[in-house]
N, C-alpha and C positions, 0 to 999 in steps of 0.2 A: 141824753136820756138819763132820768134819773132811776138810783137802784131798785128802787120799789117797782117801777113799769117791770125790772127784768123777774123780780121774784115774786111779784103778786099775782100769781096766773092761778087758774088751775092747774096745770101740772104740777107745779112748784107746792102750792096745798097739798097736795097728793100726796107728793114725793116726804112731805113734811109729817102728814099723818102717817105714813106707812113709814117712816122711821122710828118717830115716837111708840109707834105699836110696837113695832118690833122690839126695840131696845125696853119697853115696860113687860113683854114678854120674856127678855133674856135668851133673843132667837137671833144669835149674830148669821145664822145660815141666812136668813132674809134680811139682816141687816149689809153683807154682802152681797144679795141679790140688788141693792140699792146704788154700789159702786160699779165703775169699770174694771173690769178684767185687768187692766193694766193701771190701776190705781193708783198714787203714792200720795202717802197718807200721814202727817207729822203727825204725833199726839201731845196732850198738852206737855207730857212731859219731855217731851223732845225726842221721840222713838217713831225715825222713819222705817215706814212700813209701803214696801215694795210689793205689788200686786194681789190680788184678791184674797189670795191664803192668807199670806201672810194677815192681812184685815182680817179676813173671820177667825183666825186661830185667836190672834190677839183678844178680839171683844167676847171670844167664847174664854177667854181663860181671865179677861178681868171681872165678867159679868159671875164667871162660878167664884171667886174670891174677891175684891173690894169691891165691886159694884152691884152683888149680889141682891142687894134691898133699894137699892136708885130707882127714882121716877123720873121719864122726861117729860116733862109739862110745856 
């Protein structure tokens, strides 16, 4: 099965827009509501992040200082 069968669905659109919105909002509370409760989450810079909190604290505290003016397209 190739990967595009697994991710070209509608849900997967879905889950795609409702990221991009959130994150062009700087609304990590629904960027969170997009992960598992028991999440773990590298980010690019190498900062494992251990369940949900930990995830929304992070993107609420990069999106109020460096990612503050980011779009995802």
């Amino acid at each position: 099965m190739s990967p595009d069968v697994l991710t070209d669905t509608p849900v997967a659109s879905a889950m795609t827009a409702d990221w991009a919105a959130a994150w062009n909002r700087h609304d990590s509370d629904a960027l969170a509501r997009l992960v598992h409760a028991q999440v773990d989450f590298v980010t690019v810079a190498g900062v494992w992040l251990k369940g949900v909190e930990a995830f929304r604290q992070f993107h609420a505290d990069i999106h109020r200082l460096q990612m503050r003016d980011s779009v995802w397209r």
